[in-house]
C-alpha positions as a LaTeX table, in Angstrom:
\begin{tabular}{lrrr}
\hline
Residue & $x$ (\AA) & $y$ (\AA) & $z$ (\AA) \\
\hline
Unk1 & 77.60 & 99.09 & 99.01 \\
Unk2 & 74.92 & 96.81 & 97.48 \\
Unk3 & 75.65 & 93.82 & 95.98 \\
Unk4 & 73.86 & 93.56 & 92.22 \\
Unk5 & 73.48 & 90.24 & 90.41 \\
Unk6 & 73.64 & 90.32 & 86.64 \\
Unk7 & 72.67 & 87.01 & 84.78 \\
Unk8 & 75.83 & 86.64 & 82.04 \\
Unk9 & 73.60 & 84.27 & 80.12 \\
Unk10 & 70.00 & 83.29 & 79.56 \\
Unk11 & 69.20 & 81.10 & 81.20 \\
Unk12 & 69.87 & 82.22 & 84.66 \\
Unk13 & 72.35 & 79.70 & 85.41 \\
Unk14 & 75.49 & 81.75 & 85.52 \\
Unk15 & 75.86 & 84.87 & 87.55 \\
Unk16 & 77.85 & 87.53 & 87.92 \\
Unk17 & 78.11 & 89.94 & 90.95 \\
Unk18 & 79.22 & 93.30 & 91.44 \\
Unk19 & 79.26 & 95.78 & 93.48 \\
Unk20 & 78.65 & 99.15 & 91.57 \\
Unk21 & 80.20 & 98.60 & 88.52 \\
Unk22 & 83.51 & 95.99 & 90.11 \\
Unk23 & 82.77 & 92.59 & 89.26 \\
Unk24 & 83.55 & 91.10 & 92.54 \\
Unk25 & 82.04 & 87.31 & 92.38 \\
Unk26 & 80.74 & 84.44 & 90.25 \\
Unk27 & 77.82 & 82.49 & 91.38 \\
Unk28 & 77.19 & 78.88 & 88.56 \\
Unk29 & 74.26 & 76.14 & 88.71 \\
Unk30 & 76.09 & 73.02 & 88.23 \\
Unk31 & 74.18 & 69.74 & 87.93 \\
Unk32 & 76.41 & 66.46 & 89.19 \\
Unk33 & 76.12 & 63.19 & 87.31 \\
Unk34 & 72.85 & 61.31 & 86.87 \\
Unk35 & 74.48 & 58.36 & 88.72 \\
Unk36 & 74.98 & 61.19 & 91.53 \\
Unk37 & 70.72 & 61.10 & 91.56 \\
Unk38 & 71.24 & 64.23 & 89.32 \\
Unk39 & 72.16 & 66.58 & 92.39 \\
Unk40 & 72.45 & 70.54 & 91.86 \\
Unk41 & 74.55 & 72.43 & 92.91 \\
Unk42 & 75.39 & 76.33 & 93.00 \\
Unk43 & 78.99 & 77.57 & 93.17 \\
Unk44 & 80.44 & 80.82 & 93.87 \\
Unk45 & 84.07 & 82.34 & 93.51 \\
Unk46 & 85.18 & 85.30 & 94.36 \\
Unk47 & 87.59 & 87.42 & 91.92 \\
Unk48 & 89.76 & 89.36 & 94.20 \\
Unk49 & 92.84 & 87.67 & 94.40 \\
Unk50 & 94.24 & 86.38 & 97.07 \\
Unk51 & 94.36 & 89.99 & 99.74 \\
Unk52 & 91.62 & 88.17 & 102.09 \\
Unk53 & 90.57 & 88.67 & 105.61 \\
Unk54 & 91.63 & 85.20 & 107.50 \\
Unk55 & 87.93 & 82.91 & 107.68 \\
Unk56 & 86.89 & 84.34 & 104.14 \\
Unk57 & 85.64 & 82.05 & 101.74 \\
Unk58 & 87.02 & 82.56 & 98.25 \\
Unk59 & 85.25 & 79.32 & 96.40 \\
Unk60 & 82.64 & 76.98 & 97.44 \\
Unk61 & 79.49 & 75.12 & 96.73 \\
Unk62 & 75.63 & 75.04 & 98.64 \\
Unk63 & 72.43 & 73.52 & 97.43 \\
Unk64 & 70.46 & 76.69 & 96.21 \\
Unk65 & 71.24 & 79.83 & 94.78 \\
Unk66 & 69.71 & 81.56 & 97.57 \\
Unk67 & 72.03 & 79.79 & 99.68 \\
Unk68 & 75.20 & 81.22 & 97.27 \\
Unk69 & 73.74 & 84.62 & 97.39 \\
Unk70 & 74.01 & 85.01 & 101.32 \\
Unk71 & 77.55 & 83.67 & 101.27 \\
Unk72 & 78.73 & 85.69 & 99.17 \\
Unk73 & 76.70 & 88.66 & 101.01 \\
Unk74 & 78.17 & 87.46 & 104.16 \\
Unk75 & 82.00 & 87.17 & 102.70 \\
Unk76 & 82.00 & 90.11 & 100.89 \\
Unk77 & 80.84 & 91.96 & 104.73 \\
Unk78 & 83.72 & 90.57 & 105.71 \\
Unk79 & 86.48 & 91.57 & 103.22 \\
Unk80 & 84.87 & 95.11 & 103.26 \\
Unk81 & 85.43 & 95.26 & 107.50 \\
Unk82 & 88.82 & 93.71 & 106.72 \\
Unk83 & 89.52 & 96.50 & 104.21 \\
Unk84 & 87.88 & 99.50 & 105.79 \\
Unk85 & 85.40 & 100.31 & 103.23 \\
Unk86 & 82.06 & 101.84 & 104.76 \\
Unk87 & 78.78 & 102.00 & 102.41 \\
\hline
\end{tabular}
């Protein structure tokens, strides 16, 4: 079950992820105050309530969207193991 990313905007900023046609996570660029040196930062939340595998990780942050994608690649492993879904 591959994981698609669909941009919900235009500028590529706000993401949402599915797999096949389930919306299953939110990945966000959010920039942190100026006096914060301007960092950026890309969240990610998952929408799937609270039926998780103990050690997932519903919500976070990391420093690149790469980053964001692979967590939520390597969480949404996780929950799938947890449920018993095979690809």
């Amino acid at each position: 079950m591959p994981l698609t990313y669909r941009d919900i905007g235009s500028s590529g900023t706000q993401i949402a992820v599915y797999c096949h046609e389930l919306r299953i996570a939110r990945i966000g660029k959010r920039v942190l105050s100026p006096l914060a040196g301007a960092t950026i930062q890309w969240q990610w939340a998952f929408s799937l309530g609270n039926a998780v595998p103990e050690g997932f990780q519903h919500s976070g942050h990391v420093e690149t969207l790469e980053d964001a994608k692979a967590v939520v690649e390597r969480n949404w492993q996780l929950w799938r193991a947890a449920a018993g879904l095979k690809e």
